[in-house]
N, C-alpha and C positions, 0 to 999 in steps of 0.2 A: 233287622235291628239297627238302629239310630244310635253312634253313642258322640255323646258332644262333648267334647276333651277341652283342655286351656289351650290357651294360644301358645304356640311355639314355632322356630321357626331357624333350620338350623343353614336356611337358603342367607341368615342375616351377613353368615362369616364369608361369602361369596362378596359381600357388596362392603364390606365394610374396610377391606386393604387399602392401604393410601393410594392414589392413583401418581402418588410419587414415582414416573418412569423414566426420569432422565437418567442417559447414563452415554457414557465415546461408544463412537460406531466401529465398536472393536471387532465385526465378524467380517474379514473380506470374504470376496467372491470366490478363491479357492474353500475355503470352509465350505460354502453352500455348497458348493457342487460335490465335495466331500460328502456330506450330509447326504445327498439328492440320491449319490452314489451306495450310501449304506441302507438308504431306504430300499432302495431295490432290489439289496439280498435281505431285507429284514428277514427274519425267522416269519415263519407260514403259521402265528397264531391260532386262526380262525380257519383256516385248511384244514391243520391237523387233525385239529379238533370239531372237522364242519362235519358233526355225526347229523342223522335224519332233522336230530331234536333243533340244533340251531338251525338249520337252515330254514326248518316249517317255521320255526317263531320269524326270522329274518322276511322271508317272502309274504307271510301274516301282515305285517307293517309296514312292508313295501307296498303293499297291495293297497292300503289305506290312508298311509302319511303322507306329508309334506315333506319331514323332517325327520328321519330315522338313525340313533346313534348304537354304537355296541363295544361293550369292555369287556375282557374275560380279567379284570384285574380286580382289588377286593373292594368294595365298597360299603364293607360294615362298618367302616368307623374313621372318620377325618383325618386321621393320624395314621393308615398303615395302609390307605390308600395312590396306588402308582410311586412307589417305594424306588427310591435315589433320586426326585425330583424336590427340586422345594414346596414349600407348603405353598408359596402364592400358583405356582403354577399345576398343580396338583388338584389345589380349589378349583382353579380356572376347568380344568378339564372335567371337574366335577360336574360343571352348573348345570348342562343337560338332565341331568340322572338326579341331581335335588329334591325336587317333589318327591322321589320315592324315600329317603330314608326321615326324610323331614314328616312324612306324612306316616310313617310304621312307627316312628318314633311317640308318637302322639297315641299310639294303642299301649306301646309299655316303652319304659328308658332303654330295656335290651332288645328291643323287638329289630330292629333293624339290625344288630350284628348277629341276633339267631338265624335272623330268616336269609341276608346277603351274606352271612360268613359260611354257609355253607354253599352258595352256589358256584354252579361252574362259567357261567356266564348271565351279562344282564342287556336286554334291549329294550329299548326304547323308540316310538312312535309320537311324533306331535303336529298337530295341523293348526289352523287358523291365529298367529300368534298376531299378540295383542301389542299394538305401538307402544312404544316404551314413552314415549311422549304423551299420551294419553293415560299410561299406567300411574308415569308419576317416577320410577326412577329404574326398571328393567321391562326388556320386554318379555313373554313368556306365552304359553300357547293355553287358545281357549280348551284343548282336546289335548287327553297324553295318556299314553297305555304302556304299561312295562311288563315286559315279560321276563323273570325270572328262570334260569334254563335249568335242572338239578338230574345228577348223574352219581356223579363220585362219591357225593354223602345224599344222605335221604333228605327228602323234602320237606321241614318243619310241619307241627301240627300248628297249625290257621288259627285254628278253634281254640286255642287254650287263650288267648286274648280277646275273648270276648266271653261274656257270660251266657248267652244263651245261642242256641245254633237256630240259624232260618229255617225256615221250610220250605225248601223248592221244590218245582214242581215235579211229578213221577219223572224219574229218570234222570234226572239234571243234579248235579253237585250243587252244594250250598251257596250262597253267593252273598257276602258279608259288605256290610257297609258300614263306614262312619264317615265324620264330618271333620275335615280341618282347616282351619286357619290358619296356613303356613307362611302368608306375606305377613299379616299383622294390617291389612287391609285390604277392601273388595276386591275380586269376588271370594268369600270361601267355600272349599271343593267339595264334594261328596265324595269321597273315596268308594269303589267298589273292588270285591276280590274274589277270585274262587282259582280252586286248583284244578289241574288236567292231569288226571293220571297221579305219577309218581315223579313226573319230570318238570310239572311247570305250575309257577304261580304268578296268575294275573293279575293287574292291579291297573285298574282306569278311572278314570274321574265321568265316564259316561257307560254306561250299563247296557245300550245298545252296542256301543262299539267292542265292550268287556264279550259279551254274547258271540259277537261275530267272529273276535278273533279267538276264544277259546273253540270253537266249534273248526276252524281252519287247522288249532293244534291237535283234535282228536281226531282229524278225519285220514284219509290215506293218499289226498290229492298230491302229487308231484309238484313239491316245492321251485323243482327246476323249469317251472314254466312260466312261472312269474320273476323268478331271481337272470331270467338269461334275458328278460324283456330291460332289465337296469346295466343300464351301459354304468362300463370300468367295475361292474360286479368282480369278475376276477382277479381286480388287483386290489382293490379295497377289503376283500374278505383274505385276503393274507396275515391281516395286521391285526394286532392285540386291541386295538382302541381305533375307531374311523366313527365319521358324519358323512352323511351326505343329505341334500336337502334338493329339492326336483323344483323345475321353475316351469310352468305352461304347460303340466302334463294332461292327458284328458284323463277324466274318471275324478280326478283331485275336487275338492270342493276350491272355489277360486276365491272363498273370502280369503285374501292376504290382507290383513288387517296392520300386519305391521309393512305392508307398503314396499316391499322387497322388490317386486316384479318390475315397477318402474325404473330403479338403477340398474337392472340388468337385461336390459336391452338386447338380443339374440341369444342367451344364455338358456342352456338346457338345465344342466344343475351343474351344484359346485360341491365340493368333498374334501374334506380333513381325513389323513389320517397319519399316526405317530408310530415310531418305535423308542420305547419307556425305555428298555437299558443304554442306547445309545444317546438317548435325550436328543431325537429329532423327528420334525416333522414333513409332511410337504400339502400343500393346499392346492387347488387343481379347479380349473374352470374346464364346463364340458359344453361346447357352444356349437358355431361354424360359424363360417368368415363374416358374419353380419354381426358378431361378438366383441371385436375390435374393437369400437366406442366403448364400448363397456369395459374390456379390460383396460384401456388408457384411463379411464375414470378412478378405478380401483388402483390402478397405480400410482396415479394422483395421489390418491387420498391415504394409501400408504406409505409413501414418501413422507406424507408430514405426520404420519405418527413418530414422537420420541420418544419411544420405549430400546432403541437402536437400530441396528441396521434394518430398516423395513424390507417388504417383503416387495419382491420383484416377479411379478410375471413373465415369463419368456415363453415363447411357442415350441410344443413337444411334436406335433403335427398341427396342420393347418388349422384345427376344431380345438383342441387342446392346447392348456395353457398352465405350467408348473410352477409352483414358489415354493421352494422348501427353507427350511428356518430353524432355527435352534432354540431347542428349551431350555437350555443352561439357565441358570441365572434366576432370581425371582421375582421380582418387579418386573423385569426387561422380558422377561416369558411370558407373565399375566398380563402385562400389557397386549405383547404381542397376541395372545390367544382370545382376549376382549374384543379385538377387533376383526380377530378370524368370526368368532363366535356370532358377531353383531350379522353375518348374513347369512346363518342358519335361524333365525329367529332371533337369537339371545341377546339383543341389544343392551348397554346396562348405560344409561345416562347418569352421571356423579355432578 
């Protein structure tokens, strides 16, 4: 079933904050290292709660992405999302996860805080993102899959947003489609979706890749074989909110359309991730010694961001390279998080 909805587009509030980011470089170098230091007893978010279900969805997208992010924080609704942050930097942390409620949102006005207010966790997978200079004013991925994880409350009924249910083939779960316009110009996506179980609801804009990874959540394969191949897995799945984005892997499809691979020059991948009640973060280059030019470049070029005190690379081991930073603030955060963002794909040109 087809259903063609109005244009909406709740990605507008992401791009529309003034890029007003001057402010005094009021963070010294004790603060970060403070920061650096509270990140690394952060609470074990994603540990605690790393039951079979997250981790299959996790290794699903690894297996497949370029680009894979994951929140256990609420994302039904603009407003009560990453809670003691500002709104500019809150958005900011949003922009990965946008197409999903901007795109549920387009089947009913409540559909996105039914189906994300009750989950326990949301991830996300993106490949081939498209130059923001080609787009016209962000950049964003040709491919994106979200996996919805549900445990603690029951998994919304799908079907009641649409008026008539498909018919899949003997054996297979429903598999739901609409159409939306969520930039307000080309391309607009097909949405696909269908549920696994009782625990999970998919939602792809490509119906081959929708297939693959529902089929990786019902099977019994050991997650830990694919999640031990992702170097700094361990330290990245501690935290409430991480990114990580892979550079040169094999198996990846190599259109990088938005042109990432040329600035990062010996770099393996690079990885975000935060802790929301302390309001900090740290960014993290995963390379070896042929990395250097790259990271002098990135330091560069963070130096002259004036959103405040930029973000500094320093060597954690020879391969590795840490910037942690502070989310205080809210221009001075969304600045700051715009320009993390811009080498996971999400470039946003103003």
């Amino acid at each position: 079933m087809r259903v063609q909805l109005q244009r909406y587009s709740r990605d507008s509030e992401f791009c529309s904050l003034s890029p007003g980011w001057h402010s005094p470089r009021a963070i010294r170098n004790l603060t970060l290292l403070i920061l650096a230091l509270s990140l690394a007893n952060a609470r074990p978010a994603f540990a605690a709660n790393a039951t079979d279900k997250n981790l299959r969805a996790a290794a699903s997208l690894f297996a497949r992405y370029e680009t894979i992010f994951y929140t256990n924080t609420d994302l039904s609704t603009p407003l009560t999302i990453f809670k003691g942050l500002s709104r500019p930097a809150a958005s900011s942390l949003s922009i990965p996860f946008g197409q999903l409620p901007s795109g549920l949102d387009l089947l009913n006005k409540h559909a996105s805080s039914e189906i994300l207010g009750n989950a326990d966790a949301v991830l996300m997978g993106a490949r081939n993102f498209v130059n923001p200079r080609a787009a016209g004013s962000a950049g964003y991925p040709a491919f994106f899959c979200f996996v919805v994880v549900y445990g603690k409350q029951p998994i919304p009924n799908f079907a009641k947003y649409f008026t008539q249910t498909p018919s899949p083939p003997a054996g297979a779960p429903p598999v739901w489609k609409w159409v939306a316009d969520i930039y307000g110009i080309p391309p607009v996506f097909t949405f696909y979706a269908t549920q696994v179980g009782t625990s999970y609801l998919v939602i792809s804009n490509d119906d081959k890749d929708l297939q693959k990874v529902a089929a990786d959540l019902a099977s019994s394969t050991d997650p830990s074989k694919t999640l031990n191949t992702v170097r700094d897995w361990p330290l990245i799945s501690q935290h409430e909110y991480w990114g990580y984005r892979f550079f040169r892997r094999k198996g990846l499809d190599r259109k990088d359309l938005a042109e990432l691979d040329k600035d990062m020059p010996g770099v393996e991948a690079v990885e975000l991730y935060v802790d929301i009640p302390r309001k900090a973060g740290m960014m993290r280059l995963l390379g070896s010694s042929t990395s250097k030019p790259a990271v002098a470049t990135m330091n560069k070029s963070f130096a002259a961001d004036p959103s405040g005190t930029p973000l500094a690379f320093k060597p954690q081991t020879p391969d590795t390279w840490n910037a942690p930073f502070s989310l205080a603030g809210g221009q001075t955060a969304m600045g700051k998080l715009w320009a993390i963002l811009a080498y996971f794909g999400y470039e946003i040109i103003i």
